[in-house]
C-alpha positions in Angstrom: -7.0 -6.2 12.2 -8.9 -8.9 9.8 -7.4 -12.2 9.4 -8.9 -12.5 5.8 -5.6 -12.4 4.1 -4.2 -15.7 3.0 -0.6 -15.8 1.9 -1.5 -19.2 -0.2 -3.8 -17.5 -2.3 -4.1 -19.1 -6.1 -7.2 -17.5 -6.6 -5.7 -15.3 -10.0 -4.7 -18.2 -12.2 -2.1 -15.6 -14.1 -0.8 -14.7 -11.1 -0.1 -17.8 -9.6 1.5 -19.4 -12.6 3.5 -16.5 -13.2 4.6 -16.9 -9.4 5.4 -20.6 -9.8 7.7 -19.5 -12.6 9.4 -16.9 -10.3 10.1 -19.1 -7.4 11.5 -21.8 -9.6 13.8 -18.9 -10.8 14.7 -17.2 -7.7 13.8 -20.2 -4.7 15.1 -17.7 -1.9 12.2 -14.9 -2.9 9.0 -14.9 -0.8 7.3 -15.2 -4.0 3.7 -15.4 -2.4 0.9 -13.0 -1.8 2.3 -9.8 1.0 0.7 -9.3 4.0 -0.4 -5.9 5.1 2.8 -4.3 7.2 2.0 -2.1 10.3 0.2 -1.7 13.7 -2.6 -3.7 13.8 -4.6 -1.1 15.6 -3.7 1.5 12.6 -5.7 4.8 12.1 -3.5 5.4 8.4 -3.8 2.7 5.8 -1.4 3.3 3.0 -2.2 1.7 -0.3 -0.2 0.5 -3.1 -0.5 -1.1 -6.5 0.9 -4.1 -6.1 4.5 -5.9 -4.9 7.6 -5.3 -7.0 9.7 -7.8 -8.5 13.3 -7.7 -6.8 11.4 -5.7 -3.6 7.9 -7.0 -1.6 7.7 -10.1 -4.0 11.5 -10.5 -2.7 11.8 -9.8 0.7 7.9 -10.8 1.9 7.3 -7.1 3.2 5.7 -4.5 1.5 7.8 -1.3 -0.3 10.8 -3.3 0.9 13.8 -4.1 -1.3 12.4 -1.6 -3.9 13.0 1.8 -4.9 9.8 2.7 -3.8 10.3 2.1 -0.5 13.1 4.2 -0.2 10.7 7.4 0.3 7.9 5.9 1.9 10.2 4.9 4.7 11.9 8.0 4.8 8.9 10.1 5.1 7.5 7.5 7.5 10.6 7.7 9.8 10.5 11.5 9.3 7.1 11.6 11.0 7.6 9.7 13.5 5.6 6.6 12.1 8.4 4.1 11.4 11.1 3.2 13.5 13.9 3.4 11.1 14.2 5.2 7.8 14.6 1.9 6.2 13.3 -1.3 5.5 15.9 -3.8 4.5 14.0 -7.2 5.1 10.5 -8.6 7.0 13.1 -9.2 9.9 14.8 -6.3 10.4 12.7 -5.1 13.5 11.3 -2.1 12.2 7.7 -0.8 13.5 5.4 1.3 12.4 2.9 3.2 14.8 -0.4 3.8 14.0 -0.2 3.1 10.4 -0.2 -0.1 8.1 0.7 -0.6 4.3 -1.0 -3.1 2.0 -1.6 -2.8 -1.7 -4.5 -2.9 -3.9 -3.0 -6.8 -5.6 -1.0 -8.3 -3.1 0.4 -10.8 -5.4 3.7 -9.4 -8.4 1.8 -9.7 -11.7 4.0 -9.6 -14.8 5.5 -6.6 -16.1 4.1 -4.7 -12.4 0.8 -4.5 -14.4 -2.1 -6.4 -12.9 -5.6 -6.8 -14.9 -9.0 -5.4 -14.0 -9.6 -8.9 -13.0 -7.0 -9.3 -11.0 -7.6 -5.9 -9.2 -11.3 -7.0 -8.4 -10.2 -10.6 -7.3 -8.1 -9.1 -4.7 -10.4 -6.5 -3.9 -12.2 -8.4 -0.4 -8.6 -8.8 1.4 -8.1 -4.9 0.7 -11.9 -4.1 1.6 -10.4 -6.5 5.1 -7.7 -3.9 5.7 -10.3 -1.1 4.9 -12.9 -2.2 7.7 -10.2 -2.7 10.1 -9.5 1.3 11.0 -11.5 2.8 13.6 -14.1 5.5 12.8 -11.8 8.6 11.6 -9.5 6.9 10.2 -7.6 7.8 6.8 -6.2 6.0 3.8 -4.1 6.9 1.5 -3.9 6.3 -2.1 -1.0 5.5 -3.7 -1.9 5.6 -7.7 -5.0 6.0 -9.4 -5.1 2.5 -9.2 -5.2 2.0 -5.5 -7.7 4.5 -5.5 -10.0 3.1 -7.3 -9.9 0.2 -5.6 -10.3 1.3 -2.1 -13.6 3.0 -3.8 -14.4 -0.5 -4.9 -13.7 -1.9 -1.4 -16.6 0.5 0.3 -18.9 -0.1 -2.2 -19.0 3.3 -3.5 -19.4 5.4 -6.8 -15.7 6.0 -8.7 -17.3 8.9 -10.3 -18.0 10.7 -7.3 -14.9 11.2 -6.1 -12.1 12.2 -9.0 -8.3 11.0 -8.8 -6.2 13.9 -7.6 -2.7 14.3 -6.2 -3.0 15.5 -2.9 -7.1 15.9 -3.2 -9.2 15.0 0.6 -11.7 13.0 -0.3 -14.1 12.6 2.6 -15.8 9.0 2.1 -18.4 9.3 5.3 -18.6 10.7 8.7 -15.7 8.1 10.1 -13.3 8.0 7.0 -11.3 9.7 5.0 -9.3 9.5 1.4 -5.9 10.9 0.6 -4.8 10.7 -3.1 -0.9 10.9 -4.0 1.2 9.8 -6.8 2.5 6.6 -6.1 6.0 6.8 -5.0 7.7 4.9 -7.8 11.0 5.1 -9.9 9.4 6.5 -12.9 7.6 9.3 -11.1 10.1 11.2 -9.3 12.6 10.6 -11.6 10.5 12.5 -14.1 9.5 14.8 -11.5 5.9 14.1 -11.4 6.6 13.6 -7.6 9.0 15.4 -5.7 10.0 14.9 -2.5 8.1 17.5 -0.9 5.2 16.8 -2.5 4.9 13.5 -1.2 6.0 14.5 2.5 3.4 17.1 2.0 0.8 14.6 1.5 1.6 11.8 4.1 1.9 14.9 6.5 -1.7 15.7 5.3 -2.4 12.2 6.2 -0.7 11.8 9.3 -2.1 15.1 10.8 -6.0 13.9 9.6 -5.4 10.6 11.0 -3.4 11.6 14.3 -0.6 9.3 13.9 3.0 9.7 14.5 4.5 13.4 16.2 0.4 13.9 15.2 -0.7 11.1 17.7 
């Protein structure tokens, strides 16, 4: 796996004031651009949007500590990817096998909405998770966001290959692109993502990628 990431990033001037502001508030938070989480020899790359507040931005790990998380891990466990069904801290001991999570920002912007700019900024430590899978390898987009991004990353046209829950996007001859709605609050409280439908599509993903009870 690339070492490009650098958790004392300052690169996003918003995003590191509004940082400053949150560690003076809450001193015990990680506060701090998140590493990618997961094997380092991963065939799955799941991509977020960005950390949450009281969750990644909390606990220093991503989709841990926030609601979104509580799915992911599920489903992760489920398949035979994660070692537990939950992620309580960055110390806990859980493992994932074959499979790493990063997000599109890794730094909390204000309000969970990060700028264009901001997006772009960070956009050479996600092409650094990107290049790290092996030929065949899969990622998976969490939001329209994320999937844009990960277009960005490879170098390739967004119009080419339209935002879709669920939709296979094959990229090249060695990689492959999974779209699903991101696993937040809002959308599977309003039903926009059900359960199923998201083990659905990380199953999707951890078949194509041969991870997990897949492997």
């Amino acid at each position: 796996m690339s070492e490009v990431f650098d958790v004392n990033c300052t690169q996003c001037p918003r995003l590191a004031s509004f940082l400053s502001d949150v560690r003076a508030q809450h001193p015990e938070y990680h506060a701090r651009p998140v590493p990618p989480f997961g094997d380092p020899d991963a065939r799955l790359l799941i991509a977020g949007l960005a950390p949450g507040m009281h969750g990644a931005n909390a606990t220093g790990r991503a989709f841990t500590g926030d609601y979104a998380g509580v799915l992911l891990y599920e489903t992760l466990h489920a398949l035979g990817i994660a070692s537990a069904s939950e992620s309580l801290s960055a110390d806990d001991g859980l493992e994932l096998s074959g499979t790493r999570i990063s997000n599109a920002v890794k730094c909390l912007p204000p309000q969970n909405k990060p700028i264009a700019a901001e997006v772009n900024a960070c956009n050479h430590f996600l092409a650094a998770d990107v290049a790290s899978l092996p030929p065949g390898g899969v990622v998976v987009a969490l939001g329209g966001i994320a999937h844009k991004a990960i277009l960005r990353a490879l170098g390739m046209r967004q119009a080419a290959f339209k935002f879709a829950h669920a939709a296979e996007h094959r990229l090249s001859a060695d990689m492959t692109l999974i779209d699903s709605y991101h696993c937040s609050r809002y959308n599977t409280n309003t039903g926009r993502l059900t359960t199923k439908m998201f083990v659905d599509v990380l199953t999707q993903a951890a078949k194509k990628a041969g991870v997990g009870h897949y492997a």
